[in-house]
C-alpha positions in Angstrom: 0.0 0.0 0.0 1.1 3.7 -1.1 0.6 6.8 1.2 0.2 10.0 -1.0 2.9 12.3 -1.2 2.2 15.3 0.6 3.4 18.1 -1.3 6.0 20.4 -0.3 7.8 23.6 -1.2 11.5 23.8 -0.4 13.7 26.6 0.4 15.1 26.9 -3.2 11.4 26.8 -4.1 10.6 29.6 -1.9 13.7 31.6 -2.7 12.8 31.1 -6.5 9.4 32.8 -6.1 10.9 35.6 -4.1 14.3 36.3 -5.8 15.9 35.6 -2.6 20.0 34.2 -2.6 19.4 30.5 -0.8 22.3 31.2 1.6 20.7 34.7 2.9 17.5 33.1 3.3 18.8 30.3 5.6 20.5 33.0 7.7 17.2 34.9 8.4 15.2 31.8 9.0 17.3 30.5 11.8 17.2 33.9 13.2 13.2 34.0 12.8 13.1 30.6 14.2 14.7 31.8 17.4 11.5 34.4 17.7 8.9 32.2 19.0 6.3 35.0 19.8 6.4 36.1 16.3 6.8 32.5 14.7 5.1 29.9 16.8 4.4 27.8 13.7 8.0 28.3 11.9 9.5 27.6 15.4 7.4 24.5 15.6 7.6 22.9 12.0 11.8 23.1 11.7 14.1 20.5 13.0 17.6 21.3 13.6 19.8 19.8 11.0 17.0 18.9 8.6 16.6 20.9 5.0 13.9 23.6 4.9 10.6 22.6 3.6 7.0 23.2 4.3 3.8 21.6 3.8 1.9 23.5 0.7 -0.3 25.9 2.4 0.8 25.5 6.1 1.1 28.2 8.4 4.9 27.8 8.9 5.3 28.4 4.9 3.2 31.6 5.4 5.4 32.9 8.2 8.2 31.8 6.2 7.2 33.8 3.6 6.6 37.0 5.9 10.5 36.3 7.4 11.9 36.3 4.3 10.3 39.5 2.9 10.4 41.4 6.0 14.4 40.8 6.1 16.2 43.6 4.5 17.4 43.0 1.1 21.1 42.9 0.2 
C-alpha cells in the first residue's frame, strides 16, 4: 500500500518565487526561528539539521514567507 505524497515547497522553491539568494534566506530563517512570539508555527515545524521545507499551504510556509520579505534586502 502507497501513502500519497504530501506536497512540499522547499527553500530553493521559496527563494525562486521571491528572488531571494538561498544562503541569505537560511541565515534569516534561523534567526526567525529563534523568535517564537512572532513565529510559533516556523519555530514548531523546523528541525535542527534537517533541510527547509514546508507543507503546501501551512502556516509555517506563510510565516516563512513574511520572514523572508520582511528581512532587508542585500
Amino acid at each position: 500500500m502507497t501513502t500519497p505524497i504530501e506536497n512540499k515547497v522547499t527553500l530553493i522553491d521559496l527563494c525562486k518565487e521571491l528572488k531571494i539568494d538561498p544562503r541569505d534566506a537560511r541565515m534569516v530563517l534561523r534567526l526567525a526561528s529563534k523568535k517564537a512570539k512572532e513565529f510559533p508555527n516556523l519555530c514548531k515545524d523546523h528541525v535542527a539539521r534537517q533541510p527547509w521545507e514546508w507543507a503546501t499551504g501551512s502556516k509555517g510556509l506563510e510565516e516563512a514567507r513574511t520572514a523572508l520579505t520582511a528581512a532587508p534586502s542585500t
